[in-house]
C-alpha positions as CSV (number, residue, x, y, z in Angstrom):
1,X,0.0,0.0,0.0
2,X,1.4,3.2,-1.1
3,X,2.2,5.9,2.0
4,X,0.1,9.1,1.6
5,X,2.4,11.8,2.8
6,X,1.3,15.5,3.1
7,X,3.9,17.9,3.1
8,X,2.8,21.5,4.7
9,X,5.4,24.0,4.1
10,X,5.1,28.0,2.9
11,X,7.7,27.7,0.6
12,X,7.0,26.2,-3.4
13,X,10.6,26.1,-3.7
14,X,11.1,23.9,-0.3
15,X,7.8,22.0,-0.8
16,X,9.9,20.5,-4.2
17,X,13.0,20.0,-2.3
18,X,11.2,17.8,-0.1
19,X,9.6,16.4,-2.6
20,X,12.4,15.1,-4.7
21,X,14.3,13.9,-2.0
22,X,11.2,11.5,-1.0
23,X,10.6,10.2,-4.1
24,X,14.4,9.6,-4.6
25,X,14.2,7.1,-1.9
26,X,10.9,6.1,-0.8
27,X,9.3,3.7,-3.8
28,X,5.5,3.5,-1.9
29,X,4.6,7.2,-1.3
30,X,1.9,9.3,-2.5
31,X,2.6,12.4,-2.2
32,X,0.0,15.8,-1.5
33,X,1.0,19.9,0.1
34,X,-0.4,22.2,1.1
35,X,0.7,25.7,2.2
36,X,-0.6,26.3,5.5
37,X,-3.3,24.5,7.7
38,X,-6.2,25.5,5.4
39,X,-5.1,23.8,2.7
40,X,-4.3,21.3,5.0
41,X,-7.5,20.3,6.5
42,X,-8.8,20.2,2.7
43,X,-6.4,16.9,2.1
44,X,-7.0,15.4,5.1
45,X,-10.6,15.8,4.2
46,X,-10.2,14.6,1.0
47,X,-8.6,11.1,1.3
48,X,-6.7,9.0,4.1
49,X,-3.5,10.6,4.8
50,X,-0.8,8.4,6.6
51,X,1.3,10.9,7.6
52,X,2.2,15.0,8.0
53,X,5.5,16.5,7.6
54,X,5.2,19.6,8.9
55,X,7.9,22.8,8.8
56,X,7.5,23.6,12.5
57,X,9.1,27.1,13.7
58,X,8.8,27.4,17.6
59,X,6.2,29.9,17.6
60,X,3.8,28.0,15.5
61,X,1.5,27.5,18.5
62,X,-1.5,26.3,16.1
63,X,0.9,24.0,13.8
64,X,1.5,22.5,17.3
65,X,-2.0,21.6,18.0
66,X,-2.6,20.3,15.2
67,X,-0.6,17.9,14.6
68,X,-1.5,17.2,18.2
69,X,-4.6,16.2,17.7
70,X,-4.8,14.6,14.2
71,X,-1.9,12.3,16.2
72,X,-4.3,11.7,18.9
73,X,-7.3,10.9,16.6
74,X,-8.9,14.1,17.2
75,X,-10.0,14.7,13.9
76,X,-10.7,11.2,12.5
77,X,-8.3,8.4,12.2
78,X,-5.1,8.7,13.9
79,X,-2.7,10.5,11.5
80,X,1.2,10.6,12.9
81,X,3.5,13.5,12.2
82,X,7.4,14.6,11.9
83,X,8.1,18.1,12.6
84,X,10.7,19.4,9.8
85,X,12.7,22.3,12.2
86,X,16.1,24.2,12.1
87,X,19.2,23.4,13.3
88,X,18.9,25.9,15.9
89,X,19.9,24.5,19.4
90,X,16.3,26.0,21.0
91,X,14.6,24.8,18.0
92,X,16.1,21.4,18.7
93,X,15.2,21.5,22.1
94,X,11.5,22.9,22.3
95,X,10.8,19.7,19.8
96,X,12.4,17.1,21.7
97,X,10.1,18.2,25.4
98,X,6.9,18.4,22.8
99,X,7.2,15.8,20.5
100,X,9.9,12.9,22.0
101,X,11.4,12.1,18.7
102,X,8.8,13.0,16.4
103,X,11.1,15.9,14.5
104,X,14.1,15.8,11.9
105,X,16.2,18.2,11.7
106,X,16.9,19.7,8.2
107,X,19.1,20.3,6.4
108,X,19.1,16.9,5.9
109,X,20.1,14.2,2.8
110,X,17.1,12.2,1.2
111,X,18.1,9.2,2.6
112,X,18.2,10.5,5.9
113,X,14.7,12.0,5.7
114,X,13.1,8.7,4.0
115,X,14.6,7.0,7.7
116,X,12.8,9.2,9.8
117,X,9.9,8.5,7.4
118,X,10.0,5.1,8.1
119,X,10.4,5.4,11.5
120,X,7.1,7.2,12.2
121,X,4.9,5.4,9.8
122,X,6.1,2.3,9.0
123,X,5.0,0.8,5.9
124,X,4.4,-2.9,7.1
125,X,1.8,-1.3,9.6
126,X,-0.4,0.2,6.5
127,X,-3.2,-2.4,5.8
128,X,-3.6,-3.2,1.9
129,X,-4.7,-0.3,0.1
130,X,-8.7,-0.7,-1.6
131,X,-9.0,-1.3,-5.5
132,X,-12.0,-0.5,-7.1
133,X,-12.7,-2.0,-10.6
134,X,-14.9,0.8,-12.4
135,X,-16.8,-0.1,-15.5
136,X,-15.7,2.4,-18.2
137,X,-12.8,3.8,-17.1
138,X,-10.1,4.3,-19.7
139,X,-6.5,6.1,-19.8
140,X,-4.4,8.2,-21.7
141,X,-0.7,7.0,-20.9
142,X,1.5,9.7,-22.3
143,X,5.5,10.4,-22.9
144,X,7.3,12.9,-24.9
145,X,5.3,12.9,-28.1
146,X,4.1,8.9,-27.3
147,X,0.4,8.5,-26.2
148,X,-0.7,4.6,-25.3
149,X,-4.5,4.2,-24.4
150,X,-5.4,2.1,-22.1
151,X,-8.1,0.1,-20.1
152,X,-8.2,0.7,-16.7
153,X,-8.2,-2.8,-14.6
154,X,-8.2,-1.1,-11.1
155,X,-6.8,1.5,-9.3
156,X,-6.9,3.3,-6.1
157,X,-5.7,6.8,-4.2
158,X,-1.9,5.1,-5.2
159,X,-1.9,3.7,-7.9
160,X,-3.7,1.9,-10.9
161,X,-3.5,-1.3,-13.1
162,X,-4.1,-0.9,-16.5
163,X,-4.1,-2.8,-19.8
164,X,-2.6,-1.2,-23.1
165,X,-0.6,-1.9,-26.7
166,X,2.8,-0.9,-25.6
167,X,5.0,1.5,-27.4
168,X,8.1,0.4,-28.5
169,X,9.8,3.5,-27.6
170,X,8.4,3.9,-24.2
171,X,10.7,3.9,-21.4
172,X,9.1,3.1,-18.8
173,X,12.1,3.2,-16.4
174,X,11.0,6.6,-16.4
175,X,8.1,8.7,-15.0
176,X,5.1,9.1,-17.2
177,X,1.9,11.2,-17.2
178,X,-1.3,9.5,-17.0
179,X,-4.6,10.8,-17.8
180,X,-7.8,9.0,-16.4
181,X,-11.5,9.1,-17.4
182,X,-14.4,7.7,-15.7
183,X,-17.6,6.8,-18.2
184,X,-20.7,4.6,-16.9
185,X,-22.4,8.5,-17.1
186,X,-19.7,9.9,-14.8
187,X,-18.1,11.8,-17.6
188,X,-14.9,13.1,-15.0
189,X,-11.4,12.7,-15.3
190,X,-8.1,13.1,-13.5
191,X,-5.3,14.8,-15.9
192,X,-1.7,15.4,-15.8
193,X,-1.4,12.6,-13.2
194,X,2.9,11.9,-12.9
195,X,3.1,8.4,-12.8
196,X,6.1,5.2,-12.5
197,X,5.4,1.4,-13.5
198,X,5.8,-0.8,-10.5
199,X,5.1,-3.7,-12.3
200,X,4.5,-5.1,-16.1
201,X,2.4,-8.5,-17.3
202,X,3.6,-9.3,-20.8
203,X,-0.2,-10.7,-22.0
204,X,0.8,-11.1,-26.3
205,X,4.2,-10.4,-27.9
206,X,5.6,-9.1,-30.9
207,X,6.9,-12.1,-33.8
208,X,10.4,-10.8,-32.3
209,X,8.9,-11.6,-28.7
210,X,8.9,-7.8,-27.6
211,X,5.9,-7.2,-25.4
212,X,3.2,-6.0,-27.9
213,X,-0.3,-6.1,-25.0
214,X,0.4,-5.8,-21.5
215,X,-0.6,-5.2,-18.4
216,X,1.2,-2.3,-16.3
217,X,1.0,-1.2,-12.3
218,X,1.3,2.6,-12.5
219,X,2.2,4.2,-8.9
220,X,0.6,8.0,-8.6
221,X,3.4,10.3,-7.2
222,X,1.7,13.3,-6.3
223,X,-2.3,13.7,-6.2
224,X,-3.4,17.4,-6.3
225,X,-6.5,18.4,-3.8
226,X,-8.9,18.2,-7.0
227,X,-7.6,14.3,-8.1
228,X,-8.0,13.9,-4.7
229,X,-11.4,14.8,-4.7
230,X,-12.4,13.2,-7.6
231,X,-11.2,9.6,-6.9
232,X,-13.0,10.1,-3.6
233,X,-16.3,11.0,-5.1
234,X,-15.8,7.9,-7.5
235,X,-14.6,5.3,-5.3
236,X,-17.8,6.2,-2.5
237,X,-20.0,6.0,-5.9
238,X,-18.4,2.4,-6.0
239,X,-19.0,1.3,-2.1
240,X,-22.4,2.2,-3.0
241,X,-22.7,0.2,-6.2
């Protein structure tokens, strides 16, 4: 089950640092921003988040209780958090009598942050994400100038299964962008998704034996508030079916 990891920092520049250095070495996580606790609540409204990173200054009384409380269960489902704070000896401090150990220090390498990661939200303690197979629901599987459609197997708030003619000269070593539409009278879609394969199923081959038809895990790497939305909307329209 993919990690769903919401970043809350001020800064776009800092929100991408983050960001990259996450991606670089963490293979399960989804990641969401926002820019202050607004934007915040929206995403945690939206979908199950799994854990906040938060850039904590010392007199963010209200970024404190918080992530307080949506630790505690306050405002739903238990949702851990690591305060991101300077390397400021009171900064240090004031984190270690509030939080224990929930804090990392930055600046920090990747590989360092993805520990800390780990350490608060563990993946093996993440039940198995929900699919939902939804009747209808194609995908536009694009890179550089190559576009693949596709049929959409399953998929979830992480990640999707689909079914397609493969491109010859698609690397897909490399991140893609996925489209998704939703028919059966929804008439929605989710563009512009950035997307890796996890996994491929070669279901027919070339007469050279290249994989001509096959099945492909995509993972999502970052779900904006309206995807978020969206898949929300779809999959409750699902639990209902």
């Amino acid at each position: 089950m993919a990690r769903h990891i919401l970043i809350v920092e001020e800064s776009d520049m800092m929100r991408r640092v983050l960001q990259a250095r996450i991606l670089s070495h963490i293979d399960d996580a989804v990641l969401s921003e926002a820019r202050d606790l607004e934007q915040a609540n929206h995403v945690m409204g939206a979908n199950p988040v799994h854990l906040i990173l938060y850039s904590w200054d010392i007199q963010d009384e209200k970024g404190l209780q918080y992530c307080l409380a949506s630790a505690a269960g306050k405002k739903g489902a238990p949702v851990p958090f690591l305060f991101l704070i300077s390397d400021k000896k009171e900064h240090v401090a004031m984190a270690e009598e509030l939080v224990g150990n929930a804090y990392q220090v930055l600046p920090c390498s990747g590989e360092v942050l993805a520990r800390s990661i780990d350490r608060i939200c563990s993946p093996v303690k993440l039940r198995q994400a929900k699919r939902y197979s939804i009747q209808d629901t194609h995908a536009t599987i694009m890179q550089r100038q190559i576009q693949m459609e596709a049929e959409v197997v399953n998929l979830s708030a992480g990640g999707s299964l689909c079914e397609f003619d493969l491109d010859p000269q698609v690397n897909y070593a490399y991140p893609l962008t996925m489209s998704v539409r939703f028919g059966g009278g929804q008439d929605e879609a989710v563009n512009d998704l950035g997307v890796v394969a996890t996994n491929m199923l070669v279901i027919s081959r070339h007469a050279d034996q290249t994989p001509k038809r096959v099945r492909m895990g995509f993972k999502f790497l970052l779900l904006s508030a309206s995807a978020q939305d969206l898949f929300a909307r779809v999959f409750a329209k699902a639990e209902e079916g």
